[in-house]
N, C-alpha and C positions, 0 to 999 in steps of 0.2 A: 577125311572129314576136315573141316574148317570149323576153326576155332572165332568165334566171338564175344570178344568181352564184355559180359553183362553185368557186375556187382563183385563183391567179396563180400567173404563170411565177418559177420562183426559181432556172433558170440555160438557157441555150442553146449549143450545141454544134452550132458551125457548118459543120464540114469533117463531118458526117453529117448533119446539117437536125434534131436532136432535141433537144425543148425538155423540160424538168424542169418537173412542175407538181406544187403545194402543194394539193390538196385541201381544201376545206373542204364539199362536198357529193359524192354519189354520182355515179360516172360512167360508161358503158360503150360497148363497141362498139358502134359505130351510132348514136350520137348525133350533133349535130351542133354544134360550138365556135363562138364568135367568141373572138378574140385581141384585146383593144385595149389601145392605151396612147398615149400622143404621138405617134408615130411607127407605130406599128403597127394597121393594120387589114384582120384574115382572118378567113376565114370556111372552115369545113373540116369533114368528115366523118372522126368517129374509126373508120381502117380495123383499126387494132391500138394496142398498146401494153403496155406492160411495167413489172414491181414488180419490182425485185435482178434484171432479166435474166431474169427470165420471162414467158412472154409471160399476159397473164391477160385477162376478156370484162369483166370488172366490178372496178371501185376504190369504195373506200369513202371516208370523210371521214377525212383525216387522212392520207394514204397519199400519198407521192412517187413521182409517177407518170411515164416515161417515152413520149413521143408524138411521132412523124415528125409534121414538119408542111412545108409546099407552100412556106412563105417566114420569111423571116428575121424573130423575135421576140426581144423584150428585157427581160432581167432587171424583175421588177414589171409586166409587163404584168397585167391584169384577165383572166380567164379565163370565160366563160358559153358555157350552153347556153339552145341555141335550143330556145324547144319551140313 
């Protein structure tokens, strides 16, 4: 699979498992993430996610995006989809 970079994590919220992610490319449901950084390596299926607490199918670049994710990620982790 191929890696494209679309954002990093710019904060995690651990007592509900949801990470803040900084957009720099388009992103939607159904796609598929890797999370990497020093410490952190996932891999996950976007089920939902959220813009100000609404739930929405497609983020654009530039957009502070809201995403459950399966395991614990850290501030600057690298953000890509698989394609």
């Amino acid at each position: 699979m191929e890696r494209q970079a679309i954002g990093q994590v710019t904060h995690y919220y651990s007592k509900i498992g949801v990470a803040i992610l900084q957009l720099d490319n388009p992103l939607a449901v159904g796609d598929v993430l890797a999370i990497v950084g020093s410490t952190t390596d996932l891999e996950q299926e976007v089920k939902s996610m959220q813009v100000e607490h609404q739930s929405i199918d497609q983020a654009k670049a530039g957009d502070l995006v809201g995403l459950k994710v399966k395991d614990k990620v850290r501030e600057g982790d690298a953000v890509y989809k698989l394609t």
